[in-house]
N, C-alpha and C positions, 0 to 999 in steps of 0.2 A: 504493500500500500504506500503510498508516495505521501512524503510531507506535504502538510499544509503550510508550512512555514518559506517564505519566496527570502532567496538569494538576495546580496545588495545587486549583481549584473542584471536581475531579473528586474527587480524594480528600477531600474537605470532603464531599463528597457521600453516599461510600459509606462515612463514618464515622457519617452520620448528621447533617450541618449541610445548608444550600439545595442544591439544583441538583436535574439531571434524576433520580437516582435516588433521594429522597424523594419526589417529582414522580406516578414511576410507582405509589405506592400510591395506589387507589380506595379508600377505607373504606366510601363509598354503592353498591361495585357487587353488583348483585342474585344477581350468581351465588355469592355469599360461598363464595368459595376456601377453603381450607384446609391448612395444611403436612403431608404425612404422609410418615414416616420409614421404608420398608419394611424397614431396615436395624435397628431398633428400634421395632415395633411396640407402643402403648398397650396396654398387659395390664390396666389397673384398671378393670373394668366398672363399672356403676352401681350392682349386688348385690354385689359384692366393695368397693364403697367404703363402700358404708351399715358393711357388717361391720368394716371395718378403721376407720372413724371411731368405730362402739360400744366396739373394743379399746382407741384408743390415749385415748378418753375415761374408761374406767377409770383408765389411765395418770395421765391430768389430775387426778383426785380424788385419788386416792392421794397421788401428787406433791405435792400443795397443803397436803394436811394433814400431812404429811411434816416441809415445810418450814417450816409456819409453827411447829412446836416447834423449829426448830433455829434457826430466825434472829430469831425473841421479836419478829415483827413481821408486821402484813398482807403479805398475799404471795398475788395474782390469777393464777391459770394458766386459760389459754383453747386447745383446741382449734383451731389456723387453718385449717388445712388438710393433709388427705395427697396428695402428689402422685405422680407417678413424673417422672424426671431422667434423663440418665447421669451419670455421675460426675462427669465436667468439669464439666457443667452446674452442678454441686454448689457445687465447688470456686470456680470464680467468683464464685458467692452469695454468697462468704465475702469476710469484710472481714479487711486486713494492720494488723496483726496479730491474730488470731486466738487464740481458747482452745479447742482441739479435743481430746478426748481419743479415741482410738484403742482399739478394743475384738476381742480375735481372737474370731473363731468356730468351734468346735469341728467336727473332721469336715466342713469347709467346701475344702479341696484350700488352706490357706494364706491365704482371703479376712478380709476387717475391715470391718466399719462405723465409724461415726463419732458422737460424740455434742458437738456445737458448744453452746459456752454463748455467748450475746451477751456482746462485751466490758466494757458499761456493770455486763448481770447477775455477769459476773463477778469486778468488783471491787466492786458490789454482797455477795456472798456472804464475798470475803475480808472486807470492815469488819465486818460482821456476826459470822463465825465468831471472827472473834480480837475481837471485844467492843467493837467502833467506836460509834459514835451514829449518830443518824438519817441525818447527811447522810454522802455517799458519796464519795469520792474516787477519781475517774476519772484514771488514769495513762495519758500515751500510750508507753505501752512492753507487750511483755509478760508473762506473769506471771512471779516469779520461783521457782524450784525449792518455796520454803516456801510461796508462793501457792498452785500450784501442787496443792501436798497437802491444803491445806483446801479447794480446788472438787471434789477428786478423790474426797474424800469425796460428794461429792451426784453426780459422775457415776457412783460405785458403786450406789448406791443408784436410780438409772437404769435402770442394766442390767439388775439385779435386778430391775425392773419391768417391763421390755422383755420379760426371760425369761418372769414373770410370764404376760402378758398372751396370747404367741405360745405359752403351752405346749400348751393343747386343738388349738391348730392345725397347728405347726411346733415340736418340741421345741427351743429353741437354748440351748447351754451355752457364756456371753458371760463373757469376762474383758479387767478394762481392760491394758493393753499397752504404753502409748506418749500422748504429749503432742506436739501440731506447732502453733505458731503460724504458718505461713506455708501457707497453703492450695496456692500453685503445684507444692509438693512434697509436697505429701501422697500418698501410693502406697496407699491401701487396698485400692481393687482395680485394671483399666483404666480407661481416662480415659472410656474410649465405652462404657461395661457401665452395664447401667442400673439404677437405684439407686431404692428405695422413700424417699422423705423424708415425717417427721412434722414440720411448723411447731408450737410450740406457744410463744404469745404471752403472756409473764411481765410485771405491774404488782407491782414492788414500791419501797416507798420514794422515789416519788416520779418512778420511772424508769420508761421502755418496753423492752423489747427479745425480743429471738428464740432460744429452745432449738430447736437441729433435731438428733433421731435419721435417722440413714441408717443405710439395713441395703441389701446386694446382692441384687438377684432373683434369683439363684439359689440362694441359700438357703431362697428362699420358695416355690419352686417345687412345691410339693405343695400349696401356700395356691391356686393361680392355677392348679393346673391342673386342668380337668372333665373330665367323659367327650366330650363332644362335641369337645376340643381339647387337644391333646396335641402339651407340645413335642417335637421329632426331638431339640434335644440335651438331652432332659432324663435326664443319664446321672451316675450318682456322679464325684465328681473329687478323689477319695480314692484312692490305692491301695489302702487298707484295704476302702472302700468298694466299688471292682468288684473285687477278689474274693470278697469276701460277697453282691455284686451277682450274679457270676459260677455259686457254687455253689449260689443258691438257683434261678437260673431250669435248672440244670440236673437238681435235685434235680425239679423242678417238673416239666418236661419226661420224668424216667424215673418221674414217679409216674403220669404222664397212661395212661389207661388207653384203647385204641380198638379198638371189634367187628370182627374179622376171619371171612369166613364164607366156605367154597369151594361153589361150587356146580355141579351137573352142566348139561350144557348143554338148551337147553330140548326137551321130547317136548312131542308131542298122546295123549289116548286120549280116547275116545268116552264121552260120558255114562252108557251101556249097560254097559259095564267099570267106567267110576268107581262106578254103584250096586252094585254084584256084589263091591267088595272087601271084605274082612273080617280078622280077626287070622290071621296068618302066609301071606295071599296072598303071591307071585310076580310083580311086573311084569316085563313084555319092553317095556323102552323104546324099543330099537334103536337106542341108542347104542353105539358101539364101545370096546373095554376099554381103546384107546388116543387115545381123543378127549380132549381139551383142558378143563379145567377152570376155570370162571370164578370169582378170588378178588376178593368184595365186602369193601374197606375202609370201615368206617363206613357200611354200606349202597351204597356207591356201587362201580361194576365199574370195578377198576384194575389187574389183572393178568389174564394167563393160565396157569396151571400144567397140572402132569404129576401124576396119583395115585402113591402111592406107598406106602411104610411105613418107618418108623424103628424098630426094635426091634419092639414089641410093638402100637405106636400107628404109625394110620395118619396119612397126612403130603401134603402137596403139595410137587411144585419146581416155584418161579416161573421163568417163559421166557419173558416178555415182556411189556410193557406192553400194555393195553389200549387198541387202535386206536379207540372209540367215546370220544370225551368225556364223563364225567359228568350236564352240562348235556346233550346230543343223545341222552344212550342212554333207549332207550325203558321205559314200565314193564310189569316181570314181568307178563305174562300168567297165567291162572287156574292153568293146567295144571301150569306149573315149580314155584307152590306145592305143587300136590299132591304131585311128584315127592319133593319136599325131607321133605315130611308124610311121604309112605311109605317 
């Protein structure tokens, strides 16, 4: 029986230094594998990314000229990339310490996005807003409460673009909420829920770095979803929400309207009688006073009843379900029209 106890080479290994399992990746092999996560499915199609790269490219413009009035200096914003994540996934991206502002979202069951400024931009932005000079002074701490309120200014002004941009789409009503510089505890939503990220890549003053907007998929869930694919849990997570959810599909449900129609069961009569009839004829179909009546829902034969009358208006009572399936039951013959006709 083989230890359970792993070697230091082993664990050099599987951290990612030499040995056998760096080893076992083929990079040249022809079958090119692929990871896929059935547990979190890739939702960004290639028509839903064209869309959402033209959105958050508005975002970019706007942004740009935005900023370069408020910090009196050049200031490049570039589009990187939109991806989809889970959260963790996110949250690892992030470097300690961090400038994260926390944003809720309205009618969301308590969920948040995230709006990450890179550290360099962020004390980028402080020299600037409080009337620094060119060169920049990168602190390794982070921000403090006063910092803090002059980034908080350009993360508002964010949001309001975020909102902006998703409102033909997805209305969202974003207000900021909270500050975390330490990414392992950021709680915005679960660690495994999967998270839309915008990268957008800031040159200013001399510096590189990274703004990333995260917004939760299921707030977007009316952006991502078509007719041919519909999520099972795409359900409000609001209390407010499912019962608004609740009495429209019931209002919906007693508005629906569907043809109910009884029918006698089916006669023959002879061509020779059919041309002979005329206004206020007499048929003898030879059905009896107490035979069985077929009620067609929506066209289709789903019960059988009894004739009858209620007050003044005659009536059926249903007695049992119709032993022929819809699909198997044959169609009406010529004759049962006519009957129905006379």
């Amino acid at each position: 029986m083989a230890s359970d106890t792993l070697s230091q080479n082993e664990i050099d290994a599987l951290l990612g230094g030499s040995g056998r399992a760096t080893a076992a990746v083929v990079p040249n092999d022809p079958r090119n594998v692929q990871v896929y996560d059935f547990r979190r499915p890739h939702r960004v199609s290639k028509e839903r990314l064209r869309t959402l790269e033209a959105m958050y490219e508005r975002l970019v413009k706007s942004l740009e000229g935005w900023l370069i009035g408020r910090v009196r200096g050049q200031v490049e914003i570039r589009l990187q990339s939109v991806e989809q994540y889970s959260f963790g996934e996110f949250t690892l991206s992030l470097p300690t310490p961090c400038a994260s502002f926390l944003f809720d979202i309205k009618n969301s069951g308590g969920q948040q996005g995230v709006i990450d400024f890179g550290h360099e931009f962020a004390y980028y932005l402080v020299d600037r807003l409080f009337g620094g000079g060119a060169a920049t002074t990168i602190m390794p701490r982070s921000l403090t409460p006063i910092e803090r309120m002059a980034v908080r200014l350009v993360a508002e002004r964010v949001t309001d673009l975020v909102g902006e941009i998703w409102a033909d789409q997805v209305p969202l009503d974003l207000n900021l909420s909270g500050f975390e510089s330490f990414p392992e505890i950021m709680q915005a939503v679960d660690r495994d829920q999967p998270v839309l990220v915008a990268n957008l890549e800031i040159s200013a003053g001399g510096l590189s770095s990274l703004v990333l907007i995260c917004l939760p998929f299921s707030v977007l869930d009316k952006f991502f979803a078509t007719s041919e694919q519909k999520r099972v849990n795409n359900t409000p997570t609001s209390d407010e929400d499912r019962a608004r959810y609740r009495e429209l599909t019931e209002l919906s449900l007693r508005a629906t309207r569907v043809p109910v129609a009884a029918r006698l069961p089916e006669f023959r009569m002879s061509m020779r009688d059919l041309s002979q009839l005329a206004v206020g004829s007499v048929l003898s179909t030879g059905v009896a006073r107490d035979a069985s009546l077929q009620v067609l829902v929506g066209g289709q034969e789903r019960f059988t009843a009894a004739a009858g009358k209620v007050g003044r208006k005659l009536a059926v009572r249903v007695l049992d379900a119709a032993t022929t399936s819809p699909a198997d039951a044959p169609a009406p013959a010529f004759a049962s029209h006519t009957s129905n006709d006379a």
